[in-house]
C-alpha positions in Angstrom: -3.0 24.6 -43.4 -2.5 24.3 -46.9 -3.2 20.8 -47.7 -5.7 18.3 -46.5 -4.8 16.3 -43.4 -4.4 13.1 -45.9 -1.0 15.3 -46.7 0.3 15.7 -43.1 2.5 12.9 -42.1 0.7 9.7 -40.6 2.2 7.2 -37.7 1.7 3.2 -39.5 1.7 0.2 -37.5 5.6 -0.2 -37.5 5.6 3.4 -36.2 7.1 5.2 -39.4 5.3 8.4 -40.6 4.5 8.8 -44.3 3.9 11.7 -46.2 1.7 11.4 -49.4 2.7 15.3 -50.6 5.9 14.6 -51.9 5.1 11.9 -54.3 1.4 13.6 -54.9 3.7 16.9 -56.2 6.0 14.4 -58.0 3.3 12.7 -59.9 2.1 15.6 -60.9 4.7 17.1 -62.6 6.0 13.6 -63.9 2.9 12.5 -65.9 3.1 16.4 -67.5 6.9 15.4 -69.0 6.0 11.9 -70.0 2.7 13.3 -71.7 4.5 16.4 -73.4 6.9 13.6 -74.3 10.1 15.1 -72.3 10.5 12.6 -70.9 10.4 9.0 -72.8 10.2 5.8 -70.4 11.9 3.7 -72.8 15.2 5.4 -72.4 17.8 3.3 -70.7 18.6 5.0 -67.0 21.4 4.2 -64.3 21.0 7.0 -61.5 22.6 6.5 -58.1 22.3 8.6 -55.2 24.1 8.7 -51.4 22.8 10.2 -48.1 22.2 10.1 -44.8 18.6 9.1 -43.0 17.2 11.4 -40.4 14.2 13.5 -38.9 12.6 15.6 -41.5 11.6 19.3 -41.1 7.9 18.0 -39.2 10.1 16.1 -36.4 8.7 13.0 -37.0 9.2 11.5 -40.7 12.6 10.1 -41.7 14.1 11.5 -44.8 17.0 11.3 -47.0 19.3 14.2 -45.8 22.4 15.2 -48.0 21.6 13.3 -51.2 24.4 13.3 -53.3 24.5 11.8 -57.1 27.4 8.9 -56.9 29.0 8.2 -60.9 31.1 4.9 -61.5 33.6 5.1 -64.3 31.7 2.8 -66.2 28.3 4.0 -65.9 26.7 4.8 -69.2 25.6 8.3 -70.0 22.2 9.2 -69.0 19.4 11.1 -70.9 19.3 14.4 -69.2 15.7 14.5 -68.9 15.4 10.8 -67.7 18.1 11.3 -65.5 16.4 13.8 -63.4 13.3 12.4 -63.6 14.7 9.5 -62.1 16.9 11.8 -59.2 13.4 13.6 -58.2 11.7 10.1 -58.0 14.5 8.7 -55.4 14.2 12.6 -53.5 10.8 12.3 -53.1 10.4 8.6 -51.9 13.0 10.1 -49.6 10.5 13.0 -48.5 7.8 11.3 -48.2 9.7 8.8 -45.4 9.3 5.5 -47.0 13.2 5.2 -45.4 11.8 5.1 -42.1 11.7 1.6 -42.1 15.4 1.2 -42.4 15.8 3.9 -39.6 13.7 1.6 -37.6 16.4 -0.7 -37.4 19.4 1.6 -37.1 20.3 2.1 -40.7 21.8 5.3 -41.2 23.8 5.7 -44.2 22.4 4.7 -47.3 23.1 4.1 -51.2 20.0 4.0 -53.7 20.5 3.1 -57.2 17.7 2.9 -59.6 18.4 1.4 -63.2 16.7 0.8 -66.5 18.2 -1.7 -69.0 16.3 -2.9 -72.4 14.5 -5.7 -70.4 14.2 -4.9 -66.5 14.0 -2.0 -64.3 16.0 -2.4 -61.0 16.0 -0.8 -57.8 18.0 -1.1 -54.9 19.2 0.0 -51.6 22.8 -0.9 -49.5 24.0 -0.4 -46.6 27.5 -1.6 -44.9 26.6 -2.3 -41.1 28.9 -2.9 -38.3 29.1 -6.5 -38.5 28.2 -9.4 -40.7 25.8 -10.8 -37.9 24.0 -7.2 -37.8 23.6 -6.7 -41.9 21.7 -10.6 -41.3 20.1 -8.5 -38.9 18.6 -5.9 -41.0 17.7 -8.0 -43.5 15.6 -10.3 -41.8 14.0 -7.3 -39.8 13.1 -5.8 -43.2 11.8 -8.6 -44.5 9.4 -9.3 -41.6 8.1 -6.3 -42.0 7.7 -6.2 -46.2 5.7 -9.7 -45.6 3.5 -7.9 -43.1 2.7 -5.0 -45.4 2.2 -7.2 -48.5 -0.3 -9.2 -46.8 -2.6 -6.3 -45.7 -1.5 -4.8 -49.1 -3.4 -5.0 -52.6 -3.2 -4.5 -56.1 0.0 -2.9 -57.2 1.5 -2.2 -53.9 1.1 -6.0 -53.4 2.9 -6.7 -56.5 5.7 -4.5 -55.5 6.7 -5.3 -52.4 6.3 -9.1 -53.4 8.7 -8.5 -55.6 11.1 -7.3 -53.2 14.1 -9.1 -51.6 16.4 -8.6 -48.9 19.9 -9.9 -48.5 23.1 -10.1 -46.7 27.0 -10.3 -48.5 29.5 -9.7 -45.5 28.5 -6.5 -43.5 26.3 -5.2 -46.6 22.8 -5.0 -46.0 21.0 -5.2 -49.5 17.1 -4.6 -50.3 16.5 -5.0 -53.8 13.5 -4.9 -56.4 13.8 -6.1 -60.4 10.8 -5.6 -62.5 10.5 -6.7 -66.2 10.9 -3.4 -67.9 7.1 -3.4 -69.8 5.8 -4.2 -66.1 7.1 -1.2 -64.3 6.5 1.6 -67.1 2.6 0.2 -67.0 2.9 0.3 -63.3 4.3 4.3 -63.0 1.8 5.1 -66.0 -1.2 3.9 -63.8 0.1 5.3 -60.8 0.5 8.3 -61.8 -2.7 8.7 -63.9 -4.5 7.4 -61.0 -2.9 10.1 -58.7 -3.8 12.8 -61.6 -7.4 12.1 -61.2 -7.4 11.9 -57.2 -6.0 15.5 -57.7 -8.5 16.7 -59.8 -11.5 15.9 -58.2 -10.8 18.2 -55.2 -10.7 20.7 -58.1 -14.1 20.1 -58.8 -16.1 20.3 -56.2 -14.4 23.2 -54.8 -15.8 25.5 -57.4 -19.4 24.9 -55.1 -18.1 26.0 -52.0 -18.3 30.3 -52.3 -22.5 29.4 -52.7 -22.1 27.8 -49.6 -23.3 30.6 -47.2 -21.9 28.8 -43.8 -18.4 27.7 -45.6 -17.9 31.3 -46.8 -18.2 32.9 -43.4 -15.7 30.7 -41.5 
């Protein structure tokens, strides 16, 4: 096994698996590009992506299969740089199975967009369902379940997902998050800084283990 058991994908209450690798990787590379300044966070960003849920590689996590980038005619041109730094973000959510709520209640085909303006940073997710009375559905589902996570939640995860709301126009499920723009770029910087340092402890202690005579002949 490559990486610690913390990696492998882990059943939660709701019965969705989550994998931390795929964002672990992500934040890895992602605080490289916006130290090297590659990547700037004040840059405006519209990036939206289209795919199908369903069982990952490991059989058990729910993953965005197929993603596809979707371009209105209007949409403004994008940053290169900040455009895919934005795409990889959305993949590896995806990977990592944070989805599998939505398969939890029979949502299948999704649309994620994530934009940036000069004052807020929105997220959202859509869905067209079968019927009006199923989208209500979803959405109160969802929500059920984003209250119970927010209440055993803390810190930033608390802030998040109380900043999320879900809705219902017609058969269109809708979850959706807006963030003042200062908010979220202190948010992903801590994040991700805080991940770097998680990362390199491991590192650390690891240059110990060949002295240890009983670790070296297993």
């Amino acid at each position: 096994m490559t990486h610690s058991d913390a990696d492998e994908a882990k059943e939660d209450q709701f019965g969705v698996f989550i994998n931390k690798r795929p964002l672990k990787d992500y934040a890895k590379t992602a605080l490289e590009k916006i130290e090297d300044k590659s990547v700037s966070l004040e840059k405006p960003v519209k990036v939206v992506i289209a795919g199908t849920l369903g069982t990952g590689k490991d059989g058990k996590t729910i993953v965005l299969k197929d993603p596809k980038p979707v371009r209105a005619k209007g949409d403004p041109v994008n940053d290169p740089a900040m455009e895919k730094f934005v795409q990889d973000a959305i993949l590896a959510v995806g990977d990592a199975g944070w989805f599998g709520y939505l398969d939890k209640l029979k949502v299948k085909n999704v649309v994620i967009t994530v934009e940036q303006n000069d004052a807020n940073f929105i997220a959202s997710v859509i869905s067209d369902q079968p019927s009006e009375n199923y989208a209500k559905q979803v959405a109160s589902g969802l929500n059920t379940m984003i209250a119970i996570g927010a209440s055993a939640a803390k810190g930033d995860e608390q802030t998040f997902l109380n900043l999320a709301k879900t809705t219902a126009e017609g058969k269109t499920f809708i979850l959706n998050f807006e963030i003042p723009k200062p908010l979220v770029q202190e948010l992903v910087l801590r994040k991700l800084t805080e991940e770097k340092e998680k990362q390199n402890k491991p590192n650390s202690t690891a240059l110990v283990a060949p002295n240890n005579k009983n670790t070296a002949e297993k």
